[in-house]
C-alpha positions as CSV (number, residue, x, y, z in Angstrom):
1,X,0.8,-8.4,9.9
2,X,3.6,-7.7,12.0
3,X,5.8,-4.0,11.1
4,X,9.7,-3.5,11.3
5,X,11.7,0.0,10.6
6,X,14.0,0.4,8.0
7,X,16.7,1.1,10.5
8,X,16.2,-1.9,13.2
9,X,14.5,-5.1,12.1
10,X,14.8,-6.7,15.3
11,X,11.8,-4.8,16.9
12,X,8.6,-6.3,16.3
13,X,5.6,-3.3,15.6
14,X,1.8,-3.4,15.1
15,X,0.1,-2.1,12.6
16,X,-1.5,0.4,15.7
17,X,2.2,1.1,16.4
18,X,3.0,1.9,12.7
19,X,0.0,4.3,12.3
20,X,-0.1,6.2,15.2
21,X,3.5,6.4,16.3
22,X,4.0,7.6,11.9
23,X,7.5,7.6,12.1
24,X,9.8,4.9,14.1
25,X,11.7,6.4,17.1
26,X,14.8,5.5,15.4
27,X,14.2,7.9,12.3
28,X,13.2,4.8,10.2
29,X,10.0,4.4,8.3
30,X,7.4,1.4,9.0
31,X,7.7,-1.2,6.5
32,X,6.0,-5.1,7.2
33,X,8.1,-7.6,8.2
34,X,7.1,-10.2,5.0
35,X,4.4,-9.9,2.0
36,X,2.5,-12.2,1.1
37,X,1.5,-12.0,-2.9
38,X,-1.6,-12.2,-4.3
39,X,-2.1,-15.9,-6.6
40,X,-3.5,-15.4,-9.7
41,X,-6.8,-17.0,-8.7
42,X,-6.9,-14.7,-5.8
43,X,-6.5,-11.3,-8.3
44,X,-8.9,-12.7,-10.6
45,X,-11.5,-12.8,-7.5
46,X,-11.0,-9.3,-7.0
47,X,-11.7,-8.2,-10.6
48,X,-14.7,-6.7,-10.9
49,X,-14.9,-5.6,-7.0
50,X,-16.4,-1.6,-6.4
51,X,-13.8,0.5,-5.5
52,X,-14.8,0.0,-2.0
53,X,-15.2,-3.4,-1.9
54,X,-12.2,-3.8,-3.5
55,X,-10.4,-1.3,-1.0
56,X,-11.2,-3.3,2.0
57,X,-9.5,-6.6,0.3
58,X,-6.6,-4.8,0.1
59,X,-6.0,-3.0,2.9
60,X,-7.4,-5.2,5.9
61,X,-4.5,-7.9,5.6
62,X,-2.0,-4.9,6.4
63,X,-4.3,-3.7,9.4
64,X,-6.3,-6.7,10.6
65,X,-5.1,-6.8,14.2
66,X,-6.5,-2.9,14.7
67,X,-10.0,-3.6,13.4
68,X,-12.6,-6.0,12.0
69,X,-13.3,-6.6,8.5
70,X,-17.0,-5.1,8.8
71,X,-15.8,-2.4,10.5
72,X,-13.1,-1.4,8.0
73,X,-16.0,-2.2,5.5
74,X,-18.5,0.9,7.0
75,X,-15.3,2.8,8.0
76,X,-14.3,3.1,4.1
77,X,-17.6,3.5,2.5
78,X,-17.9,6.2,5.0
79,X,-14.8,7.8,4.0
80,X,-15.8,8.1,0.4
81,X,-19.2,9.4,0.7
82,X,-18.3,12.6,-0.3
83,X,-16.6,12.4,-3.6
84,X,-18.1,13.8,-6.4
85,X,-17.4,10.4,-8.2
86,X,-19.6,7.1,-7.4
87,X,-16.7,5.4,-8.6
88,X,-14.0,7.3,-6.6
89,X,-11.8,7.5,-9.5
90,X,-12.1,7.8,-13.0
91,X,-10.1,6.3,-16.1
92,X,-10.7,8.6,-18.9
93,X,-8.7,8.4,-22.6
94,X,-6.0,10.9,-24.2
95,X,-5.4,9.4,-27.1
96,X,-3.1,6.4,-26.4
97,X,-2.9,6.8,-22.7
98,X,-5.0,6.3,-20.2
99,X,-5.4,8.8,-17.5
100,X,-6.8,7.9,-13.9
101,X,-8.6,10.8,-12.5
102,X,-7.6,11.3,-8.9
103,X,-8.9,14.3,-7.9
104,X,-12.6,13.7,-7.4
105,X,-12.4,14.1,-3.2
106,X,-13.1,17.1,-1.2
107,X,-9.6,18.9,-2.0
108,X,-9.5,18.4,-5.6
109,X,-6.0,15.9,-4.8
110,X,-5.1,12.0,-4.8
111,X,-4.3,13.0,-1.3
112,X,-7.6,12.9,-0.7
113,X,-8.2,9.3,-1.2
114,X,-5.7,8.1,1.8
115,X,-6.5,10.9,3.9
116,X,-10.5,10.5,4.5
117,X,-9.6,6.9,5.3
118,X,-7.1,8.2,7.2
119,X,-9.2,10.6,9.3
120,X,-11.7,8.0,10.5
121,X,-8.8,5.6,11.4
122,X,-8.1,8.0,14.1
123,X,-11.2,8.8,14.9
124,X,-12.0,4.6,15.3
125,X,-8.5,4.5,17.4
126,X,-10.0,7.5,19.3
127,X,-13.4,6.1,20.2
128,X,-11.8,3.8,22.6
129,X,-8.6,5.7,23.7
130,X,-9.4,9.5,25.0
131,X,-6.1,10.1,25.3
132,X,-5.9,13.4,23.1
133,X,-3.5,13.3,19.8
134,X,-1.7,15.9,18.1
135,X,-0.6,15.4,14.3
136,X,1.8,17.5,12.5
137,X,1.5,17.5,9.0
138,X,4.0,19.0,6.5
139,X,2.4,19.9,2.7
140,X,3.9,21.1,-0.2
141,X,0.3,21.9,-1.1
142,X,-1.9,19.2,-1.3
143,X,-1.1,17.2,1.5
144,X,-2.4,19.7,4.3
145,X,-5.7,20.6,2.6
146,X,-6.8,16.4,2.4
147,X,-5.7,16.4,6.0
148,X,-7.2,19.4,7.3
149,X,-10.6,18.2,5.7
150,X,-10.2,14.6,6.8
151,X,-9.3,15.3,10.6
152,X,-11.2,19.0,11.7
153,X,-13.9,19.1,13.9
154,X,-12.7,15.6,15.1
155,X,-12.4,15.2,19.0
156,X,-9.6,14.4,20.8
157,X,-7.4,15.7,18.1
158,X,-5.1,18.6,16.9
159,X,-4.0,19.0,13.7
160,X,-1.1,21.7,12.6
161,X,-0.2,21.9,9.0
162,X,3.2,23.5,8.5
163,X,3.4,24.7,4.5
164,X,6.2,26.9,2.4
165,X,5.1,30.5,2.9
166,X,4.0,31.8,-0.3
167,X,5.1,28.9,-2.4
168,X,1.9,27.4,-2.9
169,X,-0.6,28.1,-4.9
170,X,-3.6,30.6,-3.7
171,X,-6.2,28.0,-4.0
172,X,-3.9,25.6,-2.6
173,X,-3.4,27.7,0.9
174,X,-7.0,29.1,1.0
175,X,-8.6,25.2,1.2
176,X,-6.2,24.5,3.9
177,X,-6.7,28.5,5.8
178,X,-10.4,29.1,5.3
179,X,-11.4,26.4,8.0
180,X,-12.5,27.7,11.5
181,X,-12.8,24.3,13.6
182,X,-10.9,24.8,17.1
183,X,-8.8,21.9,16.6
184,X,-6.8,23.2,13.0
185,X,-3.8,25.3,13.0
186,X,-2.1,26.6,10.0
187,X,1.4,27.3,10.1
188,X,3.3,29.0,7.0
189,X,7.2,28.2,7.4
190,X,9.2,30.9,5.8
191,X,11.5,28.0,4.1
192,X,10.5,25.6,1.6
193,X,9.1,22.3,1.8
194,X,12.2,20.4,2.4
195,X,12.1,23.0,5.7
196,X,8.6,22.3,6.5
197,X,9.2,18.5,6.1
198,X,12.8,19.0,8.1
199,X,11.2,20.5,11.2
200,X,8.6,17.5,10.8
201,X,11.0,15.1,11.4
202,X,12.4,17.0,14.0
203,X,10.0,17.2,16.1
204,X,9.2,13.2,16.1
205,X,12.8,12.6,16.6
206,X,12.3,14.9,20.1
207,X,11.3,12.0,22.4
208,X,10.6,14.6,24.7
209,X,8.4,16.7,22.7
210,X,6.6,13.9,20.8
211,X,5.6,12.1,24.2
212,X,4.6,14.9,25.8
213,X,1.8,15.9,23.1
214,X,1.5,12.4,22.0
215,X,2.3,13.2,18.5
216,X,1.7,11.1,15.3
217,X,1.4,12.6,11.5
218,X,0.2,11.5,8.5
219,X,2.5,12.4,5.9
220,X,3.4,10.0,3.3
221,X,5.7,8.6,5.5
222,X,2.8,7.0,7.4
223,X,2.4,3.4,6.3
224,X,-1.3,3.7,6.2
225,X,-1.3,6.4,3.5
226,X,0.7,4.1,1.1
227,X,-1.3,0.9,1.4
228,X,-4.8,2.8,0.5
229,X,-2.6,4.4,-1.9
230,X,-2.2,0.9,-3.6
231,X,-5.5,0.3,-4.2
232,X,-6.3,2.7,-7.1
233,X,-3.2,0.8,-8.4
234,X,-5.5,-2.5,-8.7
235,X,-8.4,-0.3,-9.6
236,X,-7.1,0.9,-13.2
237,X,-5.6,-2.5,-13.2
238,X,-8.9,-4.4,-13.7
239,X,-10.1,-1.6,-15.2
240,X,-7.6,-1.2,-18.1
241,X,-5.1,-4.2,-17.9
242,X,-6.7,-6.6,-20.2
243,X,-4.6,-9.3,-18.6
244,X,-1.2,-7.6,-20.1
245,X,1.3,-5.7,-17.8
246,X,0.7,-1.9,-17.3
247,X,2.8,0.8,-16.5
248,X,2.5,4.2,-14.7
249,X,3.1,7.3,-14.6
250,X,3.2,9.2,-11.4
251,X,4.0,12.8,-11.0
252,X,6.3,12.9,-7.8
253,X,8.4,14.4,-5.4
254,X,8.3,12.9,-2.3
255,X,8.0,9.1,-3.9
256,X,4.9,8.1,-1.8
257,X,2.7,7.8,-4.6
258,X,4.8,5.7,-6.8
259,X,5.5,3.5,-3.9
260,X,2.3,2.8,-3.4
261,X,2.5,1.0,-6.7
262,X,6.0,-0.8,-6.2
263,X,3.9,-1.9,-3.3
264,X,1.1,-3.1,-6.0
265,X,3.8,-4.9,-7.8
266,X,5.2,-6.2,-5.4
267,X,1.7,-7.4,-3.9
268,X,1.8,-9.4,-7.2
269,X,-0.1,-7.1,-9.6
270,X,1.2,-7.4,-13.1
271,X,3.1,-4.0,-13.3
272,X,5.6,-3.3,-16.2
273,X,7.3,0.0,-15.6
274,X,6.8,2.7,-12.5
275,X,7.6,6.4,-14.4
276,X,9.1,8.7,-12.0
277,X,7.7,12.1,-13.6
278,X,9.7,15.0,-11.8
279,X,10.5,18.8,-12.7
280,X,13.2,20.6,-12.3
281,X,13.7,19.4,-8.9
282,X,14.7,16.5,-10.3
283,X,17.1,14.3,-7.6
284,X,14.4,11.2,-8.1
285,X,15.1,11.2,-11.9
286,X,19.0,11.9,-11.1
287,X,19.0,9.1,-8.6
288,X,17.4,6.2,-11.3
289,X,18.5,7.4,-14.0
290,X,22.6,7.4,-13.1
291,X,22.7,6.8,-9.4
292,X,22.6,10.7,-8.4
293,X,21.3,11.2,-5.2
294,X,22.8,14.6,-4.4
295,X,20.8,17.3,-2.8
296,X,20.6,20.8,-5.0
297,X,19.1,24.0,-3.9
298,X,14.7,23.3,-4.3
299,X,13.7,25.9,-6.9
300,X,10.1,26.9,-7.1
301,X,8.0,25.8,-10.5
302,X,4.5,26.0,-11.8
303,X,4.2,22.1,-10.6
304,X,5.3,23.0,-6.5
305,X,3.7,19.8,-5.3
306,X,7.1,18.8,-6.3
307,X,9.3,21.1,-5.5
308,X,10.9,18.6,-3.3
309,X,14.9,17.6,-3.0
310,X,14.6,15.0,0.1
311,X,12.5,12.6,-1.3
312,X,11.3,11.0,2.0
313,X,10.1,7.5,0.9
314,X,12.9,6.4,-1.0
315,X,14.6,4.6,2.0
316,X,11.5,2.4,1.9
317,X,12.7,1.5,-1.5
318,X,16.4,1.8,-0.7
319,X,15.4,-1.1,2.2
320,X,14.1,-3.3,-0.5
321,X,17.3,-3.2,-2.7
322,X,19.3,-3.8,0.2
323,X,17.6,-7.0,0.7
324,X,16.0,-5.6,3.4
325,X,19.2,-4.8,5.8
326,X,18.2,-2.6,8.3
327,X,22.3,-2.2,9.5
328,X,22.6,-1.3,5.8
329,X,20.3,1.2,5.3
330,X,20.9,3.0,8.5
331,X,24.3,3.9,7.3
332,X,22.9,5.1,3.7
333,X,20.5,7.5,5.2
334,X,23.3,8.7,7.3
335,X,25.5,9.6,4.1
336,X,22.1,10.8,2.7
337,X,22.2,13.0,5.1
338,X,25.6,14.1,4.7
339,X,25.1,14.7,1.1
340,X,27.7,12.5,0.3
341,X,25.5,9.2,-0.9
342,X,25.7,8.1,-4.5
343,X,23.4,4.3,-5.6
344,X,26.2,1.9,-6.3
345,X,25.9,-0.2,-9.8
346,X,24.2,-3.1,-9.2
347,X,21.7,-1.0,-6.7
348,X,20.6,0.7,-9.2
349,X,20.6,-1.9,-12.2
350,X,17.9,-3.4,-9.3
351,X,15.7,-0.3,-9.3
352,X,15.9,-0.4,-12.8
353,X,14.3,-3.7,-13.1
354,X,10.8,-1.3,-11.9
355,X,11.6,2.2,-12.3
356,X,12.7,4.7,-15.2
357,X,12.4,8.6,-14.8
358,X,11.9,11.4,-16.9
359,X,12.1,15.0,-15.7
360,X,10.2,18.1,-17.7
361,X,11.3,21.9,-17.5
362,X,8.9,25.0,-17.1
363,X,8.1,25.5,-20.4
364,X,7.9,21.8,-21.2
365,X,5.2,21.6,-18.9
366,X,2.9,24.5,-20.3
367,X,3.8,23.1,-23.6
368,X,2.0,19.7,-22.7
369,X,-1.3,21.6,-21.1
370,X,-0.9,23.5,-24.1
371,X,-0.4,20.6,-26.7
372,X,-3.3,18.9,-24.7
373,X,-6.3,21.4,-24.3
374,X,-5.5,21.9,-28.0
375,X,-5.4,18.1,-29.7
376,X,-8.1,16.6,-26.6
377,X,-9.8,20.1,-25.8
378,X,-9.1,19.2,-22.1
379,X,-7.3,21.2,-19.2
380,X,-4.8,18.9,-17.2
381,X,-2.9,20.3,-14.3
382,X,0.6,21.3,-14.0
383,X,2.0,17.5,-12.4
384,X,-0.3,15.4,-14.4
385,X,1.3,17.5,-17.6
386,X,4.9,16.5,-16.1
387,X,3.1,12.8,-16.0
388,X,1.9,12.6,-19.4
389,X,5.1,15.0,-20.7
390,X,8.0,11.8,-19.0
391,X,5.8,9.2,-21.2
392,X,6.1,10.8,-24.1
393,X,9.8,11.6,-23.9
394,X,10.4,7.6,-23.1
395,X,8.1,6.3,-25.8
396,X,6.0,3.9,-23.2
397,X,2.7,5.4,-24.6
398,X,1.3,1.7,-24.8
399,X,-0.6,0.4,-21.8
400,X,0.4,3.3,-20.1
401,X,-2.0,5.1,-17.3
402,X,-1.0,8.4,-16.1
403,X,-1.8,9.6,-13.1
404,X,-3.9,12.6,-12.5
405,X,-3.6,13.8,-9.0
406,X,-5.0,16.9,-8.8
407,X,-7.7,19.4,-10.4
408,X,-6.2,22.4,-12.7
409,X,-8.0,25.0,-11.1
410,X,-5.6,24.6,-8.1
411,X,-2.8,25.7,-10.1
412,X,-4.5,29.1,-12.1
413,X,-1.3,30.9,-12.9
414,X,-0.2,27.8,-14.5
415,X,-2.7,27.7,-16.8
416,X,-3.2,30.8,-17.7
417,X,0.7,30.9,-18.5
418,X,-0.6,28.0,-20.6
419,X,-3.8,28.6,-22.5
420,X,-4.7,31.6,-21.3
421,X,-7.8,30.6,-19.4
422,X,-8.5,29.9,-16.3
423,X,-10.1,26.5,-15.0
424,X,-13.1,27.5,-12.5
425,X,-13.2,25.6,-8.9
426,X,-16.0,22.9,-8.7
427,X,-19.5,25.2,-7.4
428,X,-19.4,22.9,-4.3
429,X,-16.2,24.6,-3.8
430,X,-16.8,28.6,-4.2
431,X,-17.1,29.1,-1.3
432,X,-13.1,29.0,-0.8
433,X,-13.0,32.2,-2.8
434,X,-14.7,34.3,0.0
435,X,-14.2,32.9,3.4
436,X,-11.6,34.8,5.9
437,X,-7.8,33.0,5.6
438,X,-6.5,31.9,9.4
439,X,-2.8,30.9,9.7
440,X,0.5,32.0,11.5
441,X,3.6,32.8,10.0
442,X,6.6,31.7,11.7
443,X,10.4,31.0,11.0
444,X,12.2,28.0,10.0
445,X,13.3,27.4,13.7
446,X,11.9,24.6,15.7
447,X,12.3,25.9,19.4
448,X,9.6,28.6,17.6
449,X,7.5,26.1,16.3
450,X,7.5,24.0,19.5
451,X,7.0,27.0,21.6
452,X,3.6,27.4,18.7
453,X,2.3,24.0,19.1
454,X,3.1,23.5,23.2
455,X,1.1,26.8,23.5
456,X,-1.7,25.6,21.0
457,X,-2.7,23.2,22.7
């Protein structure tokens, strides 16, 4: 499968390209040049498939010119050997809904799920090119922790995880600081994660710099992330589907996740509706909702995964509606990024056709742990509440699955605030409680972030 970027379709990428290279030189995203849809025959074959069996269908047609099928075969069931779910995932019930339990990996986040694949990518890539890589990640919680894990104690490679400075939650920054490996460096931006995300993007869009530590990332904006993404789309599909159409409901901020199911859909999975759940950050619900796509101040909430106003993987979708004009959506990140963009009409009547939005307050969200642990005697965390919170306001409670992308315990103010109790980390995971923090504090400047890294490594 050949890759373009959003902003130039004339240059002809490999899916090596793609993954390593993260983000195109021309500040555009990799997206393939055609899809091919699944038949009906060819879904119905993959019904019934293990997660992992069902994971390599999926993914290899996007990366078969980096690696054999066996290979990716070992590679994956390697990846997942340490979840604390045989199944990866889990579909449990609330009531009417379904939820789909993302948050059985190592980190306690969906994050997880791409990342370990992610992780051994590199280190395949790596095993026959020495040449040493440096990723820089950006988190607004989650994120860094599933890459720190996935990627430390690997050879060959750095990894520097740039997150808000104390606008995460504890347990959020102690499973990304606690690690001692030589090749992991924690960096807490004294910004936000629009900053963090900023400085990011920055630094790929430094030819200079990025050649000269051979950087890549693996932020949503990496391709790779949103096609393993997909497959827990499929997953809860033949899990749940019953042949009819379902929708979801994804708690998100930087629109990665729910991608990852436009990409299911588009694949050819029978998908009704993709919820946008946001909080009071809520320029994703703004934009689908009336065409909105105005920046605002980020404020911080008990859900700060998505506390997020630039919404990075939108162009993806932004490509599709504009029939996939690169000319076109060049100039409409470049008003983006003058603030000055707003979806025209029939742009938006388009993303209708996949995509409604809901957005949920502070106190709407404790409300829904609240409502929850009382009527299902269950603790959900803060985004999967904004999750299950949109569906209910919109009424799509029918063959709806929400879902849940991370563990409460990572967010313990939140639920105290909520029930007054405190969810306990898994006792694999105690061990976070006690172990010595390691990270640097620096400004929201580049030239002192660059200086960090270049001296680093």
């Amino acid at each position: 499968m050949n890759y373009i970027s959003t902003r130039d379709s004339q240059k002809i990428f490999t899916f090596k390209d793609a993954f390593l290279k993260g983000l195109a030189d021309d500040g555009g995203l990799f997206v393939p040049q055609s899809l091919k849809k699944f038949k009906k025959e060819e879904l119905d074959r993959l019904n019934g498939l293990s997660y992992n069996d069902l994971a390599a269908e999926i993914i290899y047609p996007f990366i078969g010119d980096f690696m054999q099928k066996d290979e990716l075969i070992s590679l994956i069931s390697k990846s997942y050997s340490n979840f604390r779910s045989s199944d990866i995932v889990k579909i449990s019930d609330l009531g009417d809904l379904k939820i789909l339990e993302l948050f059985h990996g190592p980190t306690l986040a969906f994050k997880d799920i791409a990342m370990q694949v992610i992780g051994n990518l590199f280190q395949y890539h790596l095993e026959n090119d020495q040449k040493k890589i440096n990723i820089l990640v950006a988190t607004s919680g989650d994120t860094g922790a599933a890459a720190i894990d996935a990627l430390r104690g690997k050879s060959n490679l750095n990894v520097f995880v740039l997150h808000p400075n104390n606008r995460i939650s504890p347990v959020q920054r102690k499973l990304m600081t606690i690690h001692d490996e030589k090749n992991v460096f924690n960096i807490a931006i004294e910004g936000n994660f629009d900053d963090c995300q900023n400085l990011v993007k920055a630094m790929f869009n430094d030819k200079k710099f990025s050649k000269t530590i051979n950087m890549s990332g693996v932020n949503s904006i990496n391709w790779a992330r949103i096609i393993v993404q997909t497959v827990y789309y499929f997953y809860a599909y033949f899990k749940v589907g019953n042949d009819k159409p379902l929708s979801f409901s994804v708690p998100t901020g930087n629109f990665g996740d729910i991608y990852a199911g436009y990409l299911g859909k588009k694949l050819g999975l029978p998908i009704d509706k993709l919820i946008v759940a946001t909080n009071k950050n809520d320029i994703l619900h703004r934009a689908i909702s009336v065409g909105d796509y105005s920046q605002k101040k980020v404020e911080e909430t008990n859900s700060p995964s998505m506390d997020i106003q630039i919404a990075s993987n939108f162009e993806r979708l932004l490509h599709n509606v504009k029939n996939c004009n690169s000319e076109v959506t060049k100039k409409v990140m470049s008003e983006i990024k003058k603030n000055t963009y707003k979806i025209d009409k029939n742009d938006l009547n388009e993303i209708k056709k996949d995509f409604v939005s809901e957005t949920l307050d502070e106190n709407e969200t404790l409300k829904v742990i609240k409502t929850i642990n009382e009527k299902h005697h269950r603790v959900v965390d803060p985004h999967t509440a904004v999750g299950i919170g949109a569906v209910k306001k919109l009424g799509l409670e029918k063959n709806c699955v929400v879902l849940s992308t991370a563990h409460p315990c990572k967010f313990p103010q939140a639920i105290e605030d909520a029930i007054s109790k405190t969810e306990n980390l898994p006792g694999s995971l105690n061990y976070v409680n006690y172990k010595k923090e390691k990270f640097e504090v620096l400004p929201n400047d580049i030239e002192k972030v660059k200086d960090y890294v270049l001296n680093s490594i």
